[in-house]
N, CA and C atoms as an extended XYZ file, in Angstrom:
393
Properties=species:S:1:pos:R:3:atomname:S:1:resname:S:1:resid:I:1 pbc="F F F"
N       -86.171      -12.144       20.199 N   UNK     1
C       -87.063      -13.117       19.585 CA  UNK     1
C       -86.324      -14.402       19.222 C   UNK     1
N       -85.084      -14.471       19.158 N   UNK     2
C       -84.388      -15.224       18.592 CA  UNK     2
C       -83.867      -16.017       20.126 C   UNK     2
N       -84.429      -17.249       20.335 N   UNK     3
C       -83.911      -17.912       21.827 CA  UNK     3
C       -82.819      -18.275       21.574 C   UNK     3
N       -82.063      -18.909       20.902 N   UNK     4
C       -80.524      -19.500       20.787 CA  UNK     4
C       -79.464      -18.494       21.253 C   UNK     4
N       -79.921      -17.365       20.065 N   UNK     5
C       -79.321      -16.499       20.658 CA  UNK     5
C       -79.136      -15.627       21.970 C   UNK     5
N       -80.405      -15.331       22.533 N   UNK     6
C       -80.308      -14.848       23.681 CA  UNK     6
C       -80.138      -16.033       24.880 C   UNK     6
N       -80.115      -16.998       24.749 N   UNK     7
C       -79.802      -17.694       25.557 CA  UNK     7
C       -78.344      -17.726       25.753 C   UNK     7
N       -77.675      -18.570       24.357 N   UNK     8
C       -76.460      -18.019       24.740 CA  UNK     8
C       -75.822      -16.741       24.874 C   UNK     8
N       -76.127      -15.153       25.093 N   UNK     9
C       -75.342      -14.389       25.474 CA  UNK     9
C       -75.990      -14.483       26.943 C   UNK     9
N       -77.120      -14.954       27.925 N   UNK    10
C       -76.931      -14.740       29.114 CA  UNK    10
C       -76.126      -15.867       29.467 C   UNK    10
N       -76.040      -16.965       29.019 N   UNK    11
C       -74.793      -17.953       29.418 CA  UNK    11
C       -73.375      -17.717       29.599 C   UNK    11
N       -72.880      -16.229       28.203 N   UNK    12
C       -71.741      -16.007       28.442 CA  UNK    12
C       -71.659      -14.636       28.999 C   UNK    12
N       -72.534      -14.044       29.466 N   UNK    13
C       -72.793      -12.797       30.570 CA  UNK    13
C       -72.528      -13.644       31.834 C   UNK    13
N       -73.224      -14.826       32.314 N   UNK    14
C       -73.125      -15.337       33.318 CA  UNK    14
C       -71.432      -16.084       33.565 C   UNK    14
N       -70.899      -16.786       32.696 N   UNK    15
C       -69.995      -16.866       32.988 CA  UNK    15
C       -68.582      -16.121       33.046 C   UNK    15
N       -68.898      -15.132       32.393 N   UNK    16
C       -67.944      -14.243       32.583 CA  UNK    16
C       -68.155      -12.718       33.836 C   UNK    16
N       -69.642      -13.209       34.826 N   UNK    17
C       -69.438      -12.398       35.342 CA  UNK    17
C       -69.279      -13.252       36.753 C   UNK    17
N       -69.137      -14.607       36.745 N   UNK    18
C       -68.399      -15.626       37.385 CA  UNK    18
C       -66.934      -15.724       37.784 C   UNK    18
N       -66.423      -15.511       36.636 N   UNK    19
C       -64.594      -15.821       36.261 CA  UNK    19
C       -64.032      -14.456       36.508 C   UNK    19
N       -64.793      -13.271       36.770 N   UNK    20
C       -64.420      -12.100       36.411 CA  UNK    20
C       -63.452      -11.451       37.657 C   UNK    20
N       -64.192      -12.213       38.757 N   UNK    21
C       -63.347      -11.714       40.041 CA  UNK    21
C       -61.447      -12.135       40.740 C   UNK    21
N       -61.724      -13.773       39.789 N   UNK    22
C       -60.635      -14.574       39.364 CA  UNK    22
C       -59.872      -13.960       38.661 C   UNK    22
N       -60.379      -13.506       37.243 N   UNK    23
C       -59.357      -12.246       36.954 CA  UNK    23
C       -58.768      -11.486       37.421 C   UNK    23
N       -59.537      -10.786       37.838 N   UNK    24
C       -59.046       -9.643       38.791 CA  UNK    24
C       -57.868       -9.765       39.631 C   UNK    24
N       -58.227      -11.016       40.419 N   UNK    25
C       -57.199      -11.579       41.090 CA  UNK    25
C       -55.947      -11.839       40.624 C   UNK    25
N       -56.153      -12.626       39.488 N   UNK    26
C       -54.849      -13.054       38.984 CA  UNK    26
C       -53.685      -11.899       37.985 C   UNK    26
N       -54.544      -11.148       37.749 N   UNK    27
C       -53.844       -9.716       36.394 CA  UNK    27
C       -53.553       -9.140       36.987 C   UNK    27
N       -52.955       -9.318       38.540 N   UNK    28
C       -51.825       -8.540       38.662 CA  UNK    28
C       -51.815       -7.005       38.824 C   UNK    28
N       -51.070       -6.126       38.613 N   UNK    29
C       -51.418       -4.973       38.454 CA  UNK    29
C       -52.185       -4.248       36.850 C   UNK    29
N       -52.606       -5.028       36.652 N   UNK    30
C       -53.776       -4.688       35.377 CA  UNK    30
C       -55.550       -5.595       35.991 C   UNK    30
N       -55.682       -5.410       37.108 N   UNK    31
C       -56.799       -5.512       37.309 CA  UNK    31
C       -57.846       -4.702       37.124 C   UNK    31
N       -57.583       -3.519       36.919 N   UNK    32
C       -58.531       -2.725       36.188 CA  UNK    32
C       -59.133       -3.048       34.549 C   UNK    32
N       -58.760       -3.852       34.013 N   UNK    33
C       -59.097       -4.383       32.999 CA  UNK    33
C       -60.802       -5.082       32.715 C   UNK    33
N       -60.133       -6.455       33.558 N   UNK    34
C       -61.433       -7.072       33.398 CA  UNK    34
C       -62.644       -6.483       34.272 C   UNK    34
N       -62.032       -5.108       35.182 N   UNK    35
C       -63.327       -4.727       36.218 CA  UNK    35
C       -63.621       -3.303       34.975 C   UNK    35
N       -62.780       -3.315       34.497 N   UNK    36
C       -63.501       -2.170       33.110 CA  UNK    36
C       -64.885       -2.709       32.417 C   UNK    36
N       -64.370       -4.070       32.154 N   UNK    37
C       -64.994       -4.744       31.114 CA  UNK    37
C       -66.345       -5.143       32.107 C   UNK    37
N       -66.419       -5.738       33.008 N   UNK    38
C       -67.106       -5.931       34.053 CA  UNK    38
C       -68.377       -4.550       34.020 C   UNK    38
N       -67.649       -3.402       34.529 N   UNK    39
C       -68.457       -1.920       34.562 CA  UNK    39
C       -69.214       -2.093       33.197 C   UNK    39
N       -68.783       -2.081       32.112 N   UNK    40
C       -69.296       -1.790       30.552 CA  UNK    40
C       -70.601       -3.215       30.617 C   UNK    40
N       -70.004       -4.240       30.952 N   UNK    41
C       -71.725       -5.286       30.747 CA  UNK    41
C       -72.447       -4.542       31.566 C   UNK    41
N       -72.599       -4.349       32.995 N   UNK    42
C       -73.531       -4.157       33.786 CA  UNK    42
C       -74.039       -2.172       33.293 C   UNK    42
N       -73.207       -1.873       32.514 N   UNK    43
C       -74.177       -0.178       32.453 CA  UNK    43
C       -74.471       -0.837       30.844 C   UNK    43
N       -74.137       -1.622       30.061 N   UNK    44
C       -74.976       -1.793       28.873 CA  UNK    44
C       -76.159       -2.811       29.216 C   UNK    44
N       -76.200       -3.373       30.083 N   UNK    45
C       -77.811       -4.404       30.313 CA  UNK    45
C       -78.423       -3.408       31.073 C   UNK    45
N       -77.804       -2.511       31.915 N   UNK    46
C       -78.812       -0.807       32.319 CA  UNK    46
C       -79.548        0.115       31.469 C   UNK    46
N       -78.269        0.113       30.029 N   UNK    47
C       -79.105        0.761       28.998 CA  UNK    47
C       -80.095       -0.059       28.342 C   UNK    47
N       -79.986       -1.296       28.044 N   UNK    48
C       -80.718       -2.009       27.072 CA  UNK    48
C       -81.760       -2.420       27.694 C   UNK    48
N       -81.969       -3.256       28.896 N   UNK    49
C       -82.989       -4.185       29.577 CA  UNK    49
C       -83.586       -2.617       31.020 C   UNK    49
N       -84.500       -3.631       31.846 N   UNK    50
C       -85.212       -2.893       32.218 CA  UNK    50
C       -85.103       -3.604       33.478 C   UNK    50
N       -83.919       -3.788       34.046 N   UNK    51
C       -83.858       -4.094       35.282 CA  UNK    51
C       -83.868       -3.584       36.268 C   UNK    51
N       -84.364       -3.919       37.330 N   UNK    52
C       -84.301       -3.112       38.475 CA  UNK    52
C       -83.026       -3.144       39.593 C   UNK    52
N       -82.639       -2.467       39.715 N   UNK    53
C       -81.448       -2.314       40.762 CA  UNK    53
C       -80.321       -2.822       40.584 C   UNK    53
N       -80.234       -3.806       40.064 N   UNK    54
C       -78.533       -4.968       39.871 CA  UNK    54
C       -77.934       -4.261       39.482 C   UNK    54
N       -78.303       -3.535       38.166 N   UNK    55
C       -76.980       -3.419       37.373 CA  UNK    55
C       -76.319       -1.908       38.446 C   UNK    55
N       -76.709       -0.943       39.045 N   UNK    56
C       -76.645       -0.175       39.799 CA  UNK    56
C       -75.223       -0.698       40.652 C   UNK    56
N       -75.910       -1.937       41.271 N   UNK    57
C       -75.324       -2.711       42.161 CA  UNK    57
C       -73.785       -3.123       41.789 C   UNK    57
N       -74.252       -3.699       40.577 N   UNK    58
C       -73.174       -4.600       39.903 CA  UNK    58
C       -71.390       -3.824       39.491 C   UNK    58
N       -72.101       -2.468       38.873 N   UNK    59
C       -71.617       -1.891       38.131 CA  UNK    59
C       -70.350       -0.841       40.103 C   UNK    59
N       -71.523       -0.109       41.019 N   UNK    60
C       -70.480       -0.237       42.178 CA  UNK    60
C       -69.512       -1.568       42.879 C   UNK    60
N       -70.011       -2.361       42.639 N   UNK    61
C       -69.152       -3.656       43.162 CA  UNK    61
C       -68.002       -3.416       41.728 C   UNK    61
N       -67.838       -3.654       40.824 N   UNK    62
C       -66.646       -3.641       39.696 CA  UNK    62
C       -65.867       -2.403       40.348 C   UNK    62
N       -65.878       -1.463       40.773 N   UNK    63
C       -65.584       -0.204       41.111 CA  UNK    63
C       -64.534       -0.832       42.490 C   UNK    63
N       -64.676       -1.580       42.946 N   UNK    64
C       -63.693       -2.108       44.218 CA  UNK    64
C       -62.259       -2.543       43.213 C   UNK    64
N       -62.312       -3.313       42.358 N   UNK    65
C       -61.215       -3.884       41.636 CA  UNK    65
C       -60.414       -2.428       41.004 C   UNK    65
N       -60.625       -1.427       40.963 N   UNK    66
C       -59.714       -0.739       40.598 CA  UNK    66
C       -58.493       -0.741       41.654 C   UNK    66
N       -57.671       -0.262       40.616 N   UNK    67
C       -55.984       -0.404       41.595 CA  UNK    67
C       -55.908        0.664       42.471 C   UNK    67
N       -54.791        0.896       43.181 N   UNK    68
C       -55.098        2.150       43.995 CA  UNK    68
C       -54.391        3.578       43.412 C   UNK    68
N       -53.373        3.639       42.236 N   UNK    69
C       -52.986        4.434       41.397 CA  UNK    69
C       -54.247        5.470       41.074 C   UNK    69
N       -55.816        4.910       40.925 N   UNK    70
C       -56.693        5.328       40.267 CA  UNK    70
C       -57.490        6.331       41.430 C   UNK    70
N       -57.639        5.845       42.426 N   UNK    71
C       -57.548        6.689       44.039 CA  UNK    71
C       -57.039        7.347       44.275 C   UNK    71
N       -55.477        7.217       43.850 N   UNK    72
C       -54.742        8.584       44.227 CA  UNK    72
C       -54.771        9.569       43.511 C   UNK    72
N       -54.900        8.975       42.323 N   UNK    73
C       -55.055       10.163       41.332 CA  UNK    73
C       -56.063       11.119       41.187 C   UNK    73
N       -57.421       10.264       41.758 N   UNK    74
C       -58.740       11.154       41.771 CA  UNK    74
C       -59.015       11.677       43.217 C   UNK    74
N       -57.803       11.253       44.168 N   UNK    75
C       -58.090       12.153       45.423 CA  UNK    75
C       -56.717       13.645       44.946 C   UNK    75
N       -56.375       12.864       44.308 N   UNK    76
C       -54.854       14.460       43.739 CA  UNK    76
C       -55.566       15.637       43.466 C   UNK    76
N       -56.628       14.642       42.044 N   UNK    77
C       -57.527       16.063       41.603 CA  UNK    77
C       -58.502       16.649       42.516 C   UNK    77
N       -59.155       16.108       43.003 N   UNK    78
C       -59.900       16.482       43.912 CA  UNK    78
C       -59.247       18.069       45.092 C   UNK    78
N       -58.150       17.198       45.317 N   UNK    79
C       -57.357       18.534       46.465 CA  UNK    79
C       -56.854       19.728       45.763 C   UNK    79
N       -56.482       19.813       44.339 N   UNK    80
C       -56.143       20.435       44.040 CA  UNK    80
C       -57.216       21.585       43.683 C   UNK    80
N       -58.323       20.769       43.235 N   UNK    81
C       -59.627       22.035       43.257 CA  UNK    81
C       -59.843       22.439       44.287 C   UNK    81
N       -60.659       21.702       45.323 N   UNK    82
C       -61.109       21.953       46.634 CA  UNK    82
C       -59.946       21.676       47.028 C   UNK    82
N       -59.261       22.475       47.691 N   UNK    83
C       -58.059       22.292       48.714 CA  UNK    83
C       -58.748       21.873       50.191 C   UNK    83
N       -59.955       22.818       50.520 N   UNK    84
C       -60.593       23.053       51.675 CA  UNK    84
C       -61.429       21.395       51.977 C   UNK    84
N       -61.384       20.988       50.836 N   UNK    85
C       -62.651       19.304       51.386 CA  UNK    85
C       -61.925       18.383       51.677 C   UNK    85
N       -60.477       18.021       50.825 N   UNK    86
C       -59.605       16.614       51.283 CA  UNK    86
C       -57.993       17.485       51.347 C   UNK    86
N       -57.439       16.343       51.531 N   UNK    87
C       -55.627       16.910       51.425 CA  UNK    87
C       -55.251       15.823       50.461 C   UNK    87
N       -53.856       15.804       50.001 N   UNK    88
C       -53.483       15.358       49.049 CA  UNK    88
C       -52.921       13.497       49.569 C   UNK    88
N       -53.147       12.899       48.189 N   UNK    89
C       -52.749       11.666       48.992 CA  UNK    89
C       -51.585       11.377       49.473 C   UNK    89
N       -51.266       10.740       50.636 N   UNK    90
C       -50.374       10.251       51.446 CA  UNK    90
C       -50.478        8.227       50.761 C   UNK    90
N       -49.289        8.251       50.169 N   UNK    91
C       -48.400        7.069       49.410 CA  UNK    91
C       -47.797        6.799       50.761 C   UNK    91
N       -48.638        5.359       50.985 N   UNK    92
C       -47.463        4.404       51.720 CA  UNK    92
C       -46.729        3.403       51.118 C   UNK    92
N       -45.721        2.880       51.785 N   UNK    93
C       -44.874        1.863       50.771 CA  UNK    93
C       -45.255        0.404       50.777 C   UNK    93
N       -45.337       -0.462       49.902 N   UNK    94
C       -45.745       -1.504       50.065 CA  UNK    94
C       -44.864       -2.830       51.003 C   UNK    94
N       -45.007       -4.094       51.604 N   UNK    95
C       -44.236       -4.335       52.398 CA  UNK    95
C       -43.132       -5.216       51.375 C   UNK    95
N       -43.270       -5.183       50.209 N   UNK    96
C       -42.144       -5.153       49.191 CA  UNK    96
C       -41.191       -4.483       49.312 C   UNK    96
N       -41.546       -3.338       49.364 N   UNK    97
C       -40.848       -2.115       49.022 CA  UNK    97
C       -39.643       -1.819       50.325 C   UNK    97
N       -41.159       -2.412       51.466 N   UNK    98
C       -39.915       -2.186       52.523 CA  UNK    98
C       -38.793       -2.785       53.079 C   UNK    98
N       -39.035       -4.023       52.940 N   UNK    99
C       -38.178       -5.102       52.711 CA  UNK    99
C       -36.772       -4.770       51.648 C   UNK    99
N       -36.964       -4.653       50.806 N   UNK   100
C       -35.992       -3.794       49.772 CA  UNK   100
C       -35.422       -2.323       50.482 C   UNK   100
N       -35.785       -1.893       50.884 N   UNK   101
C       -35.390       -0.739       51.550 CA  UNK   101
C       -34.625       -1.358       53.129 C   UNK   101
N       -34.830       -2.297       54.092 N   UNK   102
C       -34.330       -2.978       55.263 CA  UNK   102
C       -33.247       -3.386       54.350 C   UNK   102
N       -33.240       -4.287       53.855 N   UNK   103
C       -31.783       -4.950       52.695 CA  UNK   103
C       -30.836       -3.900       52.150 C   UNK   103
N       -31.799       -2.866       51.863 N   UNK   104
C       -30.704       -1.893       50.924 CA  UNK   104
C       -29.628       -0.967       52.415 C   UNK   104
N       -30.672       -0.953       53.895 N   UNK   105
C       -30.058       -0.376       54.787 CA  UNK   105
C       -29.250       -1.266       55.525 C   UNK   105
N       -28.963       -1.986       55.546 N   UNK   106
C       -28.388       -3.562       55.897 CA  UNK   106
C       -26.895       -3.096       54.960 C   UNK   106
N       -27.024       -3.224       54.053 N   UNK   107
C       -26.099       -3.660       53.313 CA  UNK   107
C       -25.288       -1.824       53.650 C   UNK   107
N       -25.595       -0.772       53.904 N   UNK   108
C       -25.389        0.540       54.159 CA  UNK   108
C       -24.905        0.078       55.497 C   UNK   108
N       -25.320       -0.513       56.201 N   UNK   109
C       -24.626       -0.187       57.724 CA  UNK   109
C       -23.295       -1.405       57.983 C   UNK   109
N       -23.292       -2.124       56.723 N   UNK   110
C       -22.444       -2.811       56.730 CA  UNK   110
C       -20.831       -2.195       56.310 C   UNK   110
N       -21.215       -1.466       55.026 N   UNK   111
C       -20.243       -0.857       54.223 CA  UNK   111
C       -19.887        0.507       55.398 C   UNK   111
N       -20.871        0.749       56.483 N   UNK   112
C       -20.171        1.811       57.482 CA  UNK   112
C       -19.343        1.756       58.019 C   UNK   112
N       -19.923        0.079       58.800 N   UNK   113
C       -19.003       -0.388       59.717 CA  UNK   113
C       -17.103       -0.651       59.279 C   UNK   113
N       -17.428       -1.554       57.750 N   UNK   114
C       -15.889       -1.358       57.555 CA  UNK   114
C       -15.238       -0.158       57.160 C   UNK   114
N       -15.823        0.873       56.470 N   UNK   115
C       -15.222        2.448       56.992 CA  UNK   115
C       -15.113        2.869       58.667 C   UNK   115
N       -15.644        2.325       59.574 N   UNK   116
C       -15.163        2.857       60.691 CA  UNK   116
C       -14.025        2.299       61.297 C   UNK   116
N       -14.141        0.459       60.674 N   UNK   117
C       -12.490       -0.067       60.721 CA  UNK   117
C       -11.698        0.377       60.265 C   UNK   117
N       -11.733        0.910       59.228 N   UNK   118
C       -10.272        1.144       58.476 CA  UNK   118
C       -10.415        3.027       58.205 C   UNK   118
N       -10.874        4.139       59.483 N   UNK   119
C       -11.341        5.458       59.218 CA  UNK   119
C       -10.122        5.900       58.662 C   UNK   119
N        -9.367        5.818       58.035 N   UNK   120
C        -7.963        6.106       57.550 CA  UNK   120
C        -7.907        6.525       56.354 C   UNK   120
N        -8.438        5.498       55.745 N   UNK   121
C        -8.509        5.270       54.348 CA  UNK   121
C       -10.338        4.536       53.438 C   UNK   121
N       -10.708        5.455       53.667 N   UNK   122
C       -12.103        5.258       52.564 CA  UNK   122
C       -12.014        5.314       51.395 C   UNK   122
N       -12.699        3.951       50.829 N   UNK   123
C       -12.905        3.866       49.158 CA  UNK   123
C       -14.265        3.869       48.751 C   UNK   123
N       -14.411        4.550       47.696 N   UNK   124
C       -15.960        4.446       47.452 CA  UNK   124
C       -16.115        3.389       46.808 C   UNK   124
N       -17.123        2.688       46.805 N   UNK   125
C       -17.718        1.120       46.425 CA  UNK   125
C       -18.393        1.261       45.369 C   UNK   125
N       -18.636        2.395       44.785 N   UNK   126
C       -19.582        2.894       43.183 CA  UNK   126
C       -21.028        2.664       43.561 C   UNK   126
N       -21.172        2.698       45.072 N   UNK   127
C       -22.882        2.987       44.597 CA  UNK   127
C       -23.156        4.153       46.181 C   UNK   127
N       -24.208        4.895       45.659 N   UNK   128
C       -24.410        6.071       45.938 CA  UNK   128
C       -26.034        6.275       47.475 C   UNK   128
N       -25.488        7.071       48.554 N   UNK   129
C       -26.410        7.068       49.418 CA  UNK   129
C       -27.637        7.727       49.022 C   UNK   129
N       -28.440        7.096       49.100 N   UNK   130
C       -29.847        8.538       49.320 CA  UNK   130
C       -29.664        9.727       50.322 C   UNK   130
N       -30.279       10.416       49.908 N   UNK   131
C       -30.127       11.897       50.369 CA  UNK   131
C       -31.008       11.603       51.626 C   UNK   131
C-alpha cells in the first residue's frame, strides 16, 4: 500500500539483479556468494508475490554461478550412495596449474641434465621429486 516504498525495493531488486552477474564475474573464487544472494531474492518474491514462472527461472539461472568445488562435491555424494547411477568425479587441472607443473618439470630436467654431466658426484639441491 505504501508506493515509495515498494517502488523503491523493485528499483533495488532490479538493480541488483542487473550488477549481479558482474559480480559473479569479478569475486573470483567466491562467486557463489552473490549467486546465493541472487537464489534467496528470486525464491523470496516466489514465496511472497504470485508470479508466474520467473522466479522458477531466475532462481535455475543463479544455479550456473556456482563454482565447480560445489559439483564435485554433490557428484562425490551422489556416487557414494548410488555407486550404480554416476562414478566419482574426475578433477582436471586448471591451465594454471599446468603451466606450474611444465616450469616445475623444466626446471627437473634441467637439474638432470647437470647430474648426468657430472654422474660422479651428485648433490642434492634441497628440493624434493614427486613420487
Amino acid at each position: 500500500t505504501n508506493l515509495i516504498v515498494s517502488q523503491s525495493m523493485t528499483l533495488m531488486a532490479m538493480v541488483f539483479e542487473g550488477f549481479a552477474p558482474i559480480f559473479c564475474l569479478i569475486m573470483g573464487e567466491k562467486t557463489h556468494i552473490p549467486a546465493f544472494v541472487l537464489f534467496k531474492l528470486h525464491f523470496g518474491l516466489l514465496v511472497l508475490m504470485n508470479l508466474p514462472n520467473w522466479q522458477f527461472v531466475g532462481m535455475i539461472a543463479s544455479v550456473i554461478w556456482l563454482p565447480s568445488w560445489v559439483w564435485n562435491s554433490l557428484q562425490r555424494t551422489i556416487s557414494l550412495k548410488f555407486p550404480t547411477a554416476c562414478s566419482p568425479p574426475h578433477v582436471e587441472m586448471s591451465p594454471e596449474s599446468l603451466k606450474k607443473k611444465d616450469i616445475y618439470l623444466r626446471s627437473e630436467k634441467s637439474t638432470d641434465n647437470q647430474y648426468s654431466q657430472d654422474s660422479t658426484h651428485k648433490v642434492k639441491t634441497g628440493r624434493r621429486r614427486r613420487p
